[in-house]
N, C-alpha and C positions, 0 to 999 in steps of 0.2 A: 345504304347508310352513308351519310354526310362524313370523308375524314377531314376537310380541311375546310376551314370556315373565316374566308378573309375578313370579314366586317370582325370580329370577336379577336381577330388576329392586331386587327388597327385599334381597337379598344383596347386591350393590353398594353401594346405601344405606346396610348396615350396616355394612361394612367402611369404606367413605367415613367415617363418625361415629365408628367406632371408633379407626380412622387418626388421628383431630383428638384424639379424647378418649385415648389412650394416653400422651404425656408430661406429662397435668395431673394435676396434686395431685384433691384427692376435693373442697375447696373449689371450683378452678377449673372442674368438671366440674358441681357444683350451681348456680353462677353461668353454664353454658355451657346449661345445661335449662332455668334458669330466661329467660335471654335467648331461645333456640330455642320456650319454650311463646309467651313475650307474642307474638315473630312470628307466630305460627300464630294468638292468638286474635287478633289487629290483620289479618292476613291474612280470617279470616274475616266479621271485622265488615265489611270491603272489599265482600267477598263480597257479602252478605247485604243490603248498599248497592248493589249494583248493578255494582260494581268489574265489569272484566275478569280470570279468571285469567291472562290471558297477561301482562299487565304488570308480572310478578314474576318475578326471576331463581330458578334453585333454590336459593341460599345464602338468600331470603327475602326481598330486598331488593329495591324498587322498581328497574326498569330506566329508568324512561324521566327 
């Protein structure tokens, strides 16, 4: 039995972003990529420091 099913895992994903990005203007949606990339490369500088992944929520945001 299948427990983890990464194609269905990335459809979720995209509908989740789609969900958020459907009532922004085409401004608020470049301003919502550009906040979404710095988290990812501030995320990965973490990373590459030694960071834990787990100490990050999936909205990006530090948990603890």
């Amino acid at each position: 039995m299948k427990k983890f099913d990464c194609v269905e895992l990335q459809h979720k994903g995209g509908q989740r972003v789609a969900e958020q990005l459907k009532a922004m203007t085409v401004e608020q949606q470049a301003e919502y990529w550009k906040q979404r990339t710095e988290q990812l490369r501030e995320r990965q500088r973490r990373l590459q420091a030694g960071d834990s992944p787990r100490a990050e929520s999936h909205d990006g945001q530090r948990a603890d």
